[in-house]
C-alpha positions in Angstrom: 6.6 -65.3 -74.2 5.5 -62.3 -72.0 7.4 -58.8 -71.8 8.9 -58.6 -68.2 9.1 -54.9 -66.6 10.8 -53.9 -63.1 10.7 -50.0 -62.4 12.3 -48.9 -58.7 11.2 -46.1 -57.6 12.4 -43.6 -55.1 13.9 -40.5 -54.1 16.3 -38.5 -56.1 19.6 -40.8 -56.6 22.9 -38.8 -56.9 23.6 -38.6 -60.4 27.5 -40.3 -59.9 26.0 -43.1 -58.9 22.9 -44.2 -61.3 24.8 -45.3 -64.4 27.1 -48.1 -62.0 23.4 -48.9 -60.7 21.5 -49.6 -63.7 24.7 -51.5 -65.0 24.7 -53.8 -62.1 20.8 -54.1 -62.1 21.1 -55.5 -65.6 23.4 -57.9 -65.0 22.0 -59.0 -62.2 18.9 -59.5 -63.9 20.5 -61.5 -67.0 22.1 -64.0 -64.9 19.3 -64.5 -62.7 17.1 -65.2 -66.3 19.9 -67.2 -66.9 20.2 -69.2 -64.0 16.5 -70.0 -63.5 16.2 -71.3 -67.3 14.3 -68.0 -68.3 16.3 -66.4 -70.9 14.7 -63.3 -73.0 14.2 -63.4 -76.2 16.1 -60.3 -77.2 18.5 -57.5 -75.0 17.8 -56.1 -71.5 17.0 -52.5 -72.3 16.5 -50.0 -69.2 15.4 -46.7 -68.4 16.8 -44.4 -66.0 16.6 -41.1 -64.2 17.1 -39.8 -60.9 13.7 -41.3 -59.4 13.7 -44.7 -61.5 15.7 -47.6 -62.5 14.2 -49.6 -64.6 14.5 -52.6 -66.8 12.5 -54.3 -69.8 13.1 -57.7 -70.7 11.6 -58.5 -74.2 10.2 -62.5 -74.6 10.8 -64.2 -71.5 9.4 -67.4 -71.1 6.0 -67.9 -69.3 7.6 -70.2 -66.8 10.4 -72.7 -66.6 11.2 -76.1 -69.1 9.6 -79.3 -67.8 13.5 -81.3 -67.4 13.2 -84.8 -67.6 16.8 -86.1 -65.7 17.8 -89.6 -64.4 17.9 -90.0 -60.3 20.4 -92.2 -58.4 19.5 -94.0 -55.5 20.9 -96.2 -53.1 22.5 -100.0 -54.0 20.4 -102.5 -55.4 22.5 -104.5 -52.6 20.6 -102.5 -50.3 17.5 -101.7 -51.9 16.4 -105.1 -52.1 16.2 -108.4 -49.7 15.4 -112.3 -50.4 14.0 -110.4 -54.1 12.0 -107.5 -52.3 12.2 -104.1 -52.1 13.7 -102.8 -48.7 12.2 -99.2 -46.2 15.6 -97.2 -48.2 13.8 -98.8 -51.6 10.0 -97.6 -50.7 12.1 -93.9 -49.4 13.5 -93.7 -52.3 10.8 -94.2 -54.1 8.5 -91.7 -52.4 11.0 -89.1 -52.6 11.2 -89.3 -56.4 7.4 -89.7 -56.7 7.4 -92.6 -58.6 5.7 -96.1 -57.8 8.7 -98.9 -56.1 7.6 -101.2 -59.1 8.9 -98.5 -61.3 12.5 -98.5 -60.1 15.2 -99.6 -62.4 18.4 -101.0 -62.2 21.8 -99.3 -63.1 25.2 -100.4 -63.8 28.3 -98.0 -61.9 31.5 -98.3 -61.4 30.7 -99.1 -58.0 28.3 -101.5 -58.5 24.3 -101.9 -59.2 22.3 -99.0 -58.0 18.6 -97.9 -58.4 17.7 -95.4 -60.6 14.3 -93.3 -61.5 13.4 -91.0 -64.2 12.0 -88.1 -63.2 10.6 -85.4 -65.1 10.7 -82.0 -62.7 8.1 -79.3 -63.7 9.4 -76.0 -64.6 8.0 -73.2 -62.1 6.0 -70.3 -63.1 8.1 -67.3 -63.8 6.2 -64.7 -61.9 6.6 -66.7 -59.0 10.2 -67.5 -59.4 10.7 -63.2 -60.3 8.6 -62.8 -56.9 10.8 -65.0 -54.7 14.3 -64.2 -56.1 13.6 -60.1 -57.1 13.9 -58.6 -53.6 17.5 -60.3 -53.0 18.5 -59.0 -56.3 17.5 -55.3 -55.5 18.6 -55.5 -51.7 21.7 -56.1 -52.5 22.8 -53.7 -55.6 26.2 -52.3 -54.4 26.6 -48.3 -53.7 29.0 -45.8 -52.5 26.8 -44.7 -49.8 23.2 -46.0 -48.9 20.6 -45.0 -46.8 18.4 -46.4 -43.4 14.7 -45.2 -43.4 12.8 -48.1 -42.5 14.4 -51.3 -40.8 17.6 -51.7 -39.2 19.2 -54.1 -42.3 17.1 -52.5 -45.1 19.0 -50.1 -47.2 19.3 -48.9 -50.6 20.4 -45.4 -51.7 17.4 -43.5 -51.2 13.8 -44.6 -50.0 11.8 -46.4 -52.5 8.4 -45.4 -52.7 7.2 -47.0 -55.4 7.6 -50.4 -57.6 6.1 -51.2 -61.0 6.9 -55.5 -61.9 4.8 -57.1 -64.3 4.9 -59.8 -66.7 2.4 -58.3 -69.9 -0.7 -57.1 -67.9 -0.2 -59.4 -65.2 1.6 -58.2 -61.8 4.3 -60.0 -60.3 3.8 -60.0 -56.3 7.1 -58.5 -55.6 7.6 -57.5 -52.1 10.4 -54.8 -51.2 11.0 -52.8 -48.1 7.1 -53.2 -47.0 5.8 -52.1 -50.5 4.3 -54.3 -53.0 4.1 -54.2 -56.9 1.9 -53.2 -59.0 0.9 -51.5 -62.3 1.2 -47.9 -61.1 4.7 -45.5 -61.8 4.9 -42.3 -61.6 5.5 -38.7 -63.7 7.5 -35.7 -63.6 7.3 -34.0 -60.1 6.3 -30.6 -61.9 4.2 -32.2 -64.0 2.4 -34.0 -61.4 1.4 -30.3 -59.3 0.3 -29.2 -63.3 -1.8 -32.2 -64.0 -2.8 -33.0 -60.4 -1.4 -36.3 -60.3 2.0 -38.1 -60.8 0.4 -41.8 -61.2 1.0 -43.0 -64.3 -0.8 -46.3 -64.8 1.2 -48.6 -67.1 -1.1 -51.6 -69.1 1.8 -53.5 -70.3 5.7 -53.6 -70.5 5.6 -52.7 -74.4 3.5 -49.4 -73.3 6.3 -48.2 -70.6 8.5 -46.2 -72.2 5.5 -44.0 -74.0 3.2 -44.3 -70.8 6.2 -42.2 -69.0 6.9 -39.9 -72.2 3.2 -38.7 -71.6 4.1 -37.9 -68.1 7.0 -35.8 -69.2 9.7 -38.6 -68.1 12.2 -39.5 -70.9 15.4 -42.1 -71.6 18.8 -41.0 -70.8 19.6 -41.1 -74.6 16.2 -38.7 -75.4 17.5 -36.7 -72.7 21.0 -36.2 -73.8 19.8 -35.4 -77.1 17.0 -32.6 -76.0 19.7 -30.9 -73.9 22.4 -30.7 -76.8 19.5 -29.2 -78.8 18.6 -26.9 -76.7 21.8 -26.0 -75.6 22.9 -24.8 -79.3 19.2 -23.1 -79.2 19.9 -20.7 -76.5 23.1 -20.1 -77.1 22.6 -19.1 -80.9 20.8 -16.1 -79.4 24.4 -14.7 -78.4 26.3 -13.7 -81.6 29.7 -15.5 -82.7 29.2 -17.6 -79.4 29.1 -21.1 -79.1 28.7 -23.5 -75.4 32.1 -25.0 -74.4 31.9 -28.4 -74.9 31.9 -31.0 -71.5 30.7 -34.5 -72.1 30.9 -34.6 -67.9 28.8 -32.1 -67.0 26.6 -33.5 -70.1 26.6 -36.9 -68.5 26.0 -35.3 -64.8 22.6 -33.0 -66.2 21.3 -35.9 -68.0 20.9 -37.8 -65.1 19.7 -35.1 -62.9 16.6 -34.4 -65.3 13.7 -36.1 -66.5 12.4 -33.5 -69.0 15.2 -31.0 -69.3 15.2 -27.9 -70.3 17.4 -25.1 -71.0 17.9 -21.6 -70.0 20.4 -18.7 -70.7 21.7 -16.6 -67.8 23.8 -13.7 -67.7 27.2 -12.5 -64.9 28.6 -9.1 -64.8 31.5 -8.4 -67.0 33.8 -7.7 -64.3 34.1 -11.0 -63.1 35.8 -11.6 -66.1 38.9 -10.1 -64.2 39.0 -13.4 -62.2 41.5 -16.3 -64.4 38.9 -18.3 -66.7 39.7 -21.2 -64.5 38.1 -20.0 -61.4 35.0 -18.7 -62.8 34.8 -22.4 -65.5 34.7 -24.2 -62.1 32.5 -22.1 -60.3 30.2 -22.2 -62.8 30.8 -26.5 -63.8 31.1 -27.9 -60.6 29.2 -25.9 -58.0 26.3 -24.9 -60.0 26.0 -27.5 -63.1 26.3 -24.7 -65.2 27.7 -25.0 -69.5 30.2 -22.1 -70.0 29.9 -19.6 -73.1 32.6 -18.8 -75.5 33.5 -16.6 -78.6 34.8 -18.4 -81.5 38.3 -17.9 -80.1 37.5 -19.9 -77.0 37.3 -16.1 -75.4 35.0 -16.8 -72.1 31.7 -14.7 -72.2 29.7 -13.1 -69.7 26.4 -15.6 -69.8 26.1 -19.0 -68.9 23.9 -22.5 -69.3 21.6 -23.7 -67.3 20.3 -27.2 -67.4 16.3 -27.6 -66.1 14.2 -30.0 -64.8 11.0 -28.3 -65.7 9.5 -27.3 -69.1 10.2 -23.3 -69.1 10.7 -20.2 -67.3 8.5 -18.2 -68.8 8.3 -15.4 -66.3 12.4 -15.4 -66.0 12.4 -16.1 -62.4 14.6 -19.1 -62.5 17.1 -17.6 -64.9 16.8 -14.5 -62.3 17.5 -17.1 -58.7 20.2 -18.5 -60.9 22.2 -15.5 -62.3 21.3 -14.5 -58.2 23.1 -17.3 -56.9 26.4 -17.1 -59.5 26.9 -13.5 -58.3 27.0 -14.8 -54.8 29.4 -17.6 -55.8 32.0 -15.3 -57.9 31.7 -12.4 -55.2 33.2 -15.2 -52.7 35.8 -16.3 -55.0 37.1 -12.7 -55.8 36.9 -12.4 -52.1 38.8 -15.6 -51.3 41.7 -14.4 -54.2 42.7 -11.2 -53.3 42.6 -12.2 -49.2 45.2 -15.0 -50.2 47.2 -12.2 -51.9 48.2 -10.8 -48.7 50.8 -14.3 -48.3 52.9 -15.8 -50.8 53.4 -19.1 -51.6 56.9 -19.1 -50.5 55.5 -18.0 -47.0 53.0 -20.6 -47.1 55.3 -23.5 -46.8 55.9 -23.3 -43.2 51.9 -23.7 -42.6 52.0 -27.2 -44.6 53.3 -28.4 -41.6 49.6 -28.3 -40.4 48.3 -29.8 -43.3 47.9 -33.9 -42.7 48.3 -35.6 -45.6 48.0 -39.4 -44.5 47.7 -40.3 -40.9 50.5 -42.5 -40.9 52.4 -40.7 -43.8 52.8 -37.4 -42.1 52.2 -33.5 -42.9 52.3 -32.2 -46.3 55.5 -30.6 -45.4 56.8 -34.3 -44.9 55.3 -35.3 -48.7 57.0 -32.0 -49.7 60.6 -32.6 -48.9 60.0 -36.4 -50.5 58.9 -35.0 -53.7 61.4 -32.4 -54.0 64.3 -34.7 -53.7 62.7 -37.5 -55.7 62.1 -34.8 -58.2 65.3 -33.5 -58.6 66.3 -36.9 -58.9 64.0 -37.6 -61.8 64.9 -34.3 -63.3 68.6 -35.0 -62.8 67.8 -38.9 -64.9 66.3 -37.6 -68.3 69.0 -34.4 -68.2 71.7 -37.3 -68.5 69.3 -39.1 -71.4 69.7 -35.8 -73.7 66.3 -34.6 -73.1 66.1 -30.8 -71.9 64.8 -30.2 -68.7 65.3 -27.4 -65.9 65.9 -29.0 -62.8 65.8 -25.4 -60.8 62.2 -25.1 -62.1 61.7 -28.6 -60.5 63.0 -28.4 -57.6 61.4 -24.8 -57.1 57.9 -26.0 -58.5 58.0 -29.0 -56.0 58.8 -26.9 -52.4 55.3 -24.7 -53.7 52.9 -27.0 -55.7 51.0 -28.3 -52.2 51.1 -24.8 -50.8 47.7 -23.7 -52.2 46.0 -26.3 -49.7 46.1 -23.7 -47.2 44.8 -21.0 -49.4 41.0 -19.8 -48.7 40.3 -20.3 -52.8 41.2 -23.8 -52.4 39.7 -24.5 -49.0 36.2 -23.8 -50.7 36.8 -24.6 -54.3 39.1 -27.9 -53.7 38.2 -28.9 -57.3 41.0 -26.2 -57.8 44.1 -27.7 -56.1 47.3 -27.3 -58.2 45.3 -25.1 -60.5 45.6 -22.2 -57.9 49.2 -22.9 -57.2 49.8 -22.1 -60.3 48.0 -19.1 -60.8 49.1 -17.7 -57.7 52.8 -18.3 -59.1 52.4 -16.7 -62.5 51.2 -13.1 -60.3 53.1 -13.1 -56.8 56.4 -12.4 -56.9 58.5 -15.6 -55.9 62.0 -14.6 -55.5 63.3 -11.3 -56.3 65.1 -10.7 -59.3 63.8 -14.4 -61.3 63.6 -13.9 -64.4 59.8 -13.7 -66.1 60.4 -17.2 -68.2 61.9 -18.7 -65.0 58.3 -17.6 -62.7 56.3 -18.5 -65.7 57.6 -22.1 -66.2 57.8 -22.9 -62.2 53.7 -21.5 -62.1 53.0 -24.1 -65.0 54.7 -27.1 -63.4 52.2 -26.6 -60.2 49.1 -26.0 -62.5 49.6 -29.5 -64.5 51.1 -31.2 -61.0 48.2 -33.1 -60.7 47.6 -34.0 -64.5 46.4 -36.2 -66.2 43.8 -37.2 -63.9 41.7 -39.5 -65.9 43.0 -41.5 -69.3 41.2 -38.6 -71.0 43.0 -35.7 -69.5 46.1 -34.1 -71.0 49.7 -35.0 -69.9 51.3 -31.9 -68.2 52.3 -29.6 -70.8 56.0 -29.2 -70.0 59.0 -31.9 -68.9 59.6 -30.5 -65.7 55.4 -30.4 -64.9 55.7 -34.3 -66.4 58.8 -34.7 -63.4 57.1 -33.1 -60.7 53.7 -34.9 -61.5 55.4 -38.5 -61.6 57.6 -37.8 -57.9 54.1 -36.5 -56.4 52.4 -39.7 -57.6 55.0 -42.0 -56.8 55.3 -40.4 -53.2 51.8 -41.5 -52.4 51.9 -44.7 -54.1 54.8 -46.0 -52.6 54.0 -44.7 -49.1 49.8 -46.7 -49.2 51.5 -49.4 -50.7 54.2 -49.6 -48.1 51.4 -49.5 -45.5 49.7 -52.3 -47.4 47.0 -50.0 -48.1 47.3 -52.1 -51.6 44.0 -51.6 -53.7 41.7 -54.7 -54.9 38.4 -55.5 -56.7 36.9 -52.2 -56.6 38.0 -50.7 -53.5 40.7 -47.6 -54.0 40.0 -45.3 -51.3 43.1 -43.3 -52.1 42.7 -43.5 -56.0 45.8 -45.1 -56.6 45.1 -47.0 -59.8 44.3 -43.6 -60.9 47.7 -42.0 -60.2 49.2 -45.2 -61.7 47.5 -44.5 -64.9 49.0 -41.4 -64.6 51.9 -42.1 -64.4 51.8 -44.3 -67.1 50.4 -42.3 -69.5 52.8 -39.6 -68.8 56.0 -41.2 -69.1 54.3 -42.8 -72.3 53.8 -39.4 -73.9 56.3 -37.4 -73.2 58.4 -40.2 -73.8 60.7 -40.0 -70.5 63.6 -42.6 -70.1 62.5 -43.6 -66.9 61.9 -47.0 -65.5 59.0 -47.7 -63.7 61.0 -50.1 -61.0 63.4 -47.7 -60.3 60.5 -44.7 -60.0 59.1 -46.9 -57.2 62.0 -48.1 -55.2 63.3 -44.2 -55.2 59.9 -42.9 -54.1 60.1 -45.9 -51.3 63.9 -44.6 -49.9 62.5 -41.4 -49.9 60.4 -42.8 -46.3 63.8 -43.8 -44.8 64.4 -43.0 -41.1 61.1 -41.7 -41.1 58.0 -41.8 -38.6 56.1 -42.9 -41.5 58.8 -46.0 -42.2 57.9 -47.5 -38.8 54.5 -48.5 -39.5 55.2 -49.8 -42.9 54.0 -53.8 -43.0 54.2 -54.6 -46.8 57.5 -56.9 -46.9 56.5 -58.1 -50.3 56.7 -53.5 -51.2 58.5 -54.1 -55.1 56.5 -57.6 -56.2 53.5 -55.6 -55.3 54.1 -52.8 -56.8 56.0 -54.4 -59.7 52.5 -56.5 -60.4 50.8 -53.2 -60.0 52.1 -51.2 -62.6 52.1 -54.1 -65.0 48.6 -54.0 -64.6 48.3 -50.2 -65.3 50.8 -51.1 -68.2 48.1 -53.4 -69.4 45.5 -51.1 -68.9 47.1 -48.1 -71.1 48.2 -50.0 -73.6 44.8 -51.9 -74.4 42.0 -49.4 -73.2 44.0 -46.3 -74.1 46.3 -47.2 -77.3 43.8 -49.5 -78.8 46.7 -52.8 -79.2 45.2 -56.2 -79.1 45.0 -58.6 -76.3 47.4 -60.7 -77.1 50.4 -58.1 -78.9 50.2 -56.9 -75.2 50.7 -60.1 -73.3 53.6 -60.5 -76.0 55.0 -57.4 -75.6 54.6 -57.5 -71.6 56.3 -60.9 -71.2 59.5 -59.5 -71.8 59.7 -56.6 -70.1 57.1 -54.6 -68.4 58.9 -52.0 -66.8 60.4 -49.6 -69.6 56.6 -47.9 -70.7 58.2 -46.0 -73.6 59.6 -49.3 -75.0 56.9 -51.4 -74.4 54.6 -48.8 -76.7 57.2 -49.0 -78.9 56.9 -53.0 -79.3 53.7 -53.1 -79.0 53.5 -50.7 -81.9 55.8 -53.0 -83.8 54.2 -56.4 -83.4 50.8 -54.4 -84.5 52.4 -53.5 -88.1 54.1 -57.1 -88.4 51.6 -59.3 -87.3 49.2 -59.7 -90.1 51.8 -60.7 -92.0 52.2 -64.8 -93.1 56.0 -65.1 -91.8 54.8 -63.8 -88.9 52.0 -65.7 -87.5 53.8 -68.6 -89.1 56.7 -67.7 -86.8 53.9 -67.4 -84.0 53.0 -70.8 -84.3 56.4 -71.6 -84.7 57.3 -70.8 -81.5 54.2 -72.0 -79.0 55.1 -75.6 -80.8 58.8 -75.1 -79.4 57.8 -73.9 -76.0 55.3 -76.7 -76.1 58.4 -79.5 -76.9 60.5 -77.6 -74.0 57.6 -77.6 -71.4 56.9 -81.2 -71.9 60.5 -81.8 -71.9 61.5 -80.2 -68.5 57.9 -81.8 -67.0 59.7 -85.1 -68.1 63.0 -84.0 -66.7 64.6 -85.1 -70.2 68.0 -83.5 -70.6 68.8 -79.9 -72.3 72.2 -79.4 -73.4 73.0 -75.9 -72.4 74.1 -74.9 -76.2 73.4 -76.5 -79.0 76.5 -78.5 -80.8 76.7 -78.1 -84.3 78.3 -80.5 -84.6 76.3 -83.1 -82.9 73.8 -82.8 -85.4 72.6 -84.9 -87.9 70.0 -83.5 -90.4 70.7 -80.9 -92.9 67.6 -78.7 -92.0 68.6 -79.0 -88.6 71.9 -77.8 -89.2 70.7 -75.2 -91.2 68.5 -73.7 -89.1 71.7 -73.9 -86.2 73.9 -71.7 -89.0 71.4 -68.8 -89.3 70.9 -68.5 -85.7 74.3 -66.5 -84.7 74.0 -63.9 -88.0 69.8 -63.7 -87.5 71.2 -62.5 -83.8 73.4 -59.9 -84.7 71.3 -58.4 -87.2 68.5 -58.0 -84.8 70.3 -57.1 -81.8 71.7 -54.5 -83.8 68.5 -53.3 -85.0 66.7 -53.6 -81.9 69.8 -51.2 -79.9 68.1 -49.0 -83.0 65.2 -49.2 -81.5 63.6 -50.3 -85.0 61.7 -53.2 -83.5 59.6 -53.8 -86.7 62.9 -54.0 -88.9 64.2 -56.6 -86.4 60.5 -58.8 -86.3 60.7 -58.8 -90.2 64.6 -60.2 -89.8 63.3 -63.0 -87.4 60.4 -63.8 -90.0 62.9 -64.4 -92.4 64.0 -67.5 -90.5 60.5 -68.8 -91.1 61.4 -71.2 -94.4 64.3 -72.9 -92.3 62.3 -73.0 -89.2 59.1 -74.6 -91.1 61.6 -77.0 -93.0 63.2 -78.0 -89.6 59.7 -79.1 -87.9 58.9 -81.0 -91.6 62.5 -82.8 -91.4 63.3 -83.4 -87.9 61.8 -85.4 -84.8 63.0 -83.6 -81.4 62.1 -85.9 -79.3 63.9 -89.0 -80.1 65.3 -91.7 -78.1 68.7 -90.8 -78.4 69.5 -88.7 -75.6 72.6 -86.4 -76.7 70.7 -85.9 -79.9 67.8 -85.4 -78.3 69.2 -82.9 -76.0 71.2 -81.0 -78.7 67.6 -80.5 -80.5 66.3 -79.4 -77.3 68.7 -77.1 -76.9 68.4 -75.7 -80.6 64.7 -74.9 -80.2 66.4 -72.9 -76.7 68.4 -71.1 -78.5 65.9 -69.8 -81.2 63.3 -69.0 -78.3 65.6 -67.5 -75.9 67.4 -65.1 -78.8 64.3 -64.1 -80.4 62.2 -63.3 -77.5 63.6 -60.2 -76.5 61.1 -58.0 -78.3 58.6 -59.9 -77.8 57.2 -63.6 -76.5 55.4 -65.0 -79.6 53.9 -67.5 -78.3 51.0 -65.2 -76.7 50.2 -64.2 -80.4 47.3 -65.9 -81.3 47.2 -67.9 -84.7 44.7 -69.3 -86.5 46.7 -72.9 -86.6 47.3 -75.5 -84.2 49.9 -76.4 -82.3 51.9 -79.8 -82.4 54.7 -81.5 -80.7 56.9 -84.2 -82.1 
């Protein structure tokens, strides 16, 4: 059972992209061990960093299983004349490799037939791993790959070099003209200190230390030597502490092999520039950690991640602190140039600004999110929930306006962010009040949150409003276009927007629908230039199927609810996000309990009786008739019904959805004592169809929260 090891190298791969690679690398491998009857005996570990992806698979057999199997030949009928064997009898034979004496006789449904056991030796696995490797690699899907040898060859960067072996033995892989052998490679740096970067590698077991004594280490080692190191340097600064950024800890560690860290240093007086400017700066352009006091106080120093062992002599920390200088002189340029225009005088120039080919200018989105907007403000007002509808409809004619500012045009990471700075220091209309400016400048700065399921929701309602008609704008436009995302193509990140809209109306708790969101944002297009190259007849199923599957998405991946409390809670109503985290959050806390899973059951055995009834178009009295029936558990189970319903209707217009669940749980003893007692499915059909309709009544009343039937239950359902 020899260790298997496949190390690609090559140039430096974008750091985005490698933890997508590896992933796909792995389970590409697994299911090729998998299909060729080579399963390891333990996990698929790896090993990756910007030159290398690499994979160790622990125990994998030495080659395939003999399989012994039976072959099927042609008719006896056929195979055989006057007692002797026929030419398709002999072919047969030779093609199976065994002797014509040898064949045997079978009995089919179709008749006698010839038959052969054959037992097929299992290949070698090296050769099988040489063969079927180069596909496998060839093929590994990314965002944007590269052309250096053959027209038809590409991967993301030119591999140089490629390490597959099976213990000490090599496997003769072939890929794009080089071949594999025993040799990886080092550091760079530590290549021009030691003279060499070949590290040879005697067996798969020896990798991982082999490249640890060439200064190449694990992602995990990595991460873990940078967070050290981090705290080291920045202990050196009094009361400071590094601001915290699993991203930019995510993005160093797979730009690094050996990483180090240095501390740099900026002049004070760039702390004049808002925090925001200078974090991004500092994060995005230059892979930099930002330091803070212990009141989260920006300082004047910064992080640096390395990919060499020191800087002894201070050069690098000196090019560095060189090149941030540069960087904050141009921003502070950038800001006070787009002083000399307000935002309010910047709306005319969105007019320039293309925001979709087919979807018109900027201006165009602008006017359809201000009126959508005001529309959405003018909804929750009416629900009770405060909101400023001014401060909406103002916030919405600025919040695209920075796109034609210089600060955005080279920091874009900084759209809606600068909009909102720029409101909270130019003067917007003469005479608003301070409250007014500041509110309107905070709606643009969270316009574009959350962007991820880990971001923050915009921190006031009328940022939440303005955020949702933005979103909803672009959504409904690409989907009226038919520019619909699937698998894992999203050009225009509209899963993403989804999600954000989700998760917003979620947590700040907005009585908005998501149906009526969509078909507003969709009107908004009407009469336009836009609306004549819409395609997507099928716009509100789409989008309706959409945002179920967002709904989904929150509800599992972000609020933690099981599987199957989400399919219960989503059959019934998946357009209403605040109530469906509501009843979701109900049939949690009730579900555990033995009424309710007993209920559970309960009701996949009635909607079991009713499927099979409809499939054998039995008839289904369209109430049930007390009156027409006969057994007393029956008829006991009919008299709860009406006072169960208007206990939990009235508790469920309370919103108290785990009050009502218990209420229905409490019909559990009749509903148990009805299936012991009664036979549904009789010959009799009036009685029959009155039972029907019973078990229609119970499932149609007590659904409304939630479909119990997805719930799963430990017992088994019956029909009778």
């Amino acid at each position: 059972m020899p260790d298997f090891l496949l190390e690609i190298g090559c140039e430096e791969i974008p750091a985005r992209m490698i933890d997508a690679a590896s992933l796909e690398l792995r389970q590409r491998m697994s299911a090729l061990l998998q299909r060729e009857r080579l399963e390891p005996a333990g996990a698929i570990s790896h090993l990756d960093t910007p030159r290398r992806l690499a994979i160790l698979a622990s125990g994998i057999p030495a080659s395939q299983p003999d399989i012994t199997e039976q072959v099927n030949g042609p008719s006896a009928q056929v195979a055989y004349k006057d007692g002797q064997p026929t030419p398709a009898a002999h072919a047969f034979a030779k093609k199976v490799g065994v002797d014509v004496g040898k064949l045997e006789k079978v009995s089919t449904p179709k008749g006698e037939y010839l038959t052969a056991t054959v037992t097929r030796k299992g290949r070698a696995a090296a050769e099988i791993l040489a063969e079927t490797l180069p596909k496998e690699i060839s093929t590994i899907y990314w965002p944007k790959a590269m052309y250096w040898r053959k027209r038809g060859e590409v991967f993301v960067r030119p591999v140089r070099w490629l390490v597959a072996m099976l213990d000490e033995q090599v496997v003769p892989v072939e890929l794009f003209g080089i071949a594999a052998g025993k040799t990886s490679r080092g550091r760079r740096i530590f290549g021009s200190e030691t003279g060499s970067e070949a590290v040879t590698v005697a067996k798969p077991s020896a990798y991982v230390e082999a490249l640890r004594g060439a200064k190449v280490l694990g992602a995990a080692e990595r991460e873990q030597v940078i967070r050290k190191a981090l705290d080291a340097a920045t202990r050196t600064i009094p009361g400071a502490r590094w601001r915290e950024d699993k991203p930019l800890v995510a993005s160093v560690v797979n730009l690094t092999e050996f990483p180090s860290v240095i501390l740099g240093s900026f002049d004070p007086e760039f702390l004049d520039l808002p925090e925001e400017v200078l974090v991004t700066v500092m994060r995005d352009h230059q892979k930099y950690f930002a330091i803070e006091d212990a009141n989260g106080k920006l300082l004047p120093h910064f992080l640096a991640v390395l990919n060499t062992a020191a800087d002894s002599d201070g050069l690098i920390r000196h090019g560095n602190e060189r090149v941030l200088r540069a960087r904050f002189n141009d921003a502070r340029f950038f800001w006070q140039t787009d002083q000399k225009q307000t935002l309010r005088q910047r709306v005319e120039l969105l007019r320039n600004v293309t925001f979709q080919k087919d979807l018109g200018s900027y201006y165009d989105k602008m006017l359809r999110v201000q009126h959508m907007a005001s529309w959405l403000s003018e909804t929750v007002k009416q629900s009770g929930m405060a909101v400023r509808p001014g401060i909406v409809h103002k916030a919405a004619l600025l919040a695209k306006t920075d796109l034609t500012t210089e600060l955005v045009k080279e920091f874009t990471e900084l759209q809606g962010i600068v909009g909102g700075l720029y409101a909270r220091v130019q003067q917007l209309d003469e005479g608003m009040k301070p409250d007014v400016q500041l509110a309107i400048s905070r709606a643009i700065y969270d316009h574009y949150k959350p962007e991820s399921m880990e971001d923050s929701t915009p921190a006031t309602v009328e940022g939440a409003v303005l955020s949702i008609a933005d979103k909803a704008d672009s959504i409904a436009g690409m989907f009226a276009l038919g520019l619909i995302p699937s698998g894992s193509k999203d050009p225009f990140a509209l899963r993403r927007q989804a999600n954000g809209i989700v998760k917003t109306i979620a947590e700040k708790k907005l009585p908005l629908r998501l149906s009526e969101i969509m078909a507003d944002a969709r009107v908004r297009y009407k009469g336009s230039e836009a609306e004549k190259k819409f395609s997507n007849a099928a716009y509100s199923e789409s989008v309706r199927s959409f945002f179920r599957e967002r709904l989904e998405f929150y509800l599992k991946d972000a609020r933690g609810y099981a599987y199957d409390v989400v399919s219960a809670v989503l059959a019934v109503d998946s357009d209403d996000v605040v109530d469906a985290v509501a009843r979701a959050e109900a049939v949690k806390n009730v579900r555990d309990s033995a009424d309710f899973e007993s209920i559970s059951s309960a009701f996949k055995r009635m909607k079991n009786i009713l499927r099979q009834a409809a499939e054998k178009t039995k008839i289904i009295a369209l109430r049930a008739d007390p009156a027409g029936l006969r057994e007393e558990s029956e008829k006991e189970l009919a008299a709860l019904i009406p006072p169960t319903v208007a206990t939990v209707e009235k508790l469920r217009a309370a919103h108290d959805y785990e009050a009502a669940l218990r209420e229905i749980a409490t019909l559990r003893p009749a509903i148990d004592k009805f299936f012991d007692k009664v036979m549904v499915m009789v010959d009799e059909d009036n009685l029959r169809a009155n039972r029907l309709a019973l078990l229609q009544t119970v499932v149609k009343e007590f659904s409304t929260i939630a479909d119990f039937s997805e719930i799963v239950t430990e017992g088994k359902e019956s029909t009778k």
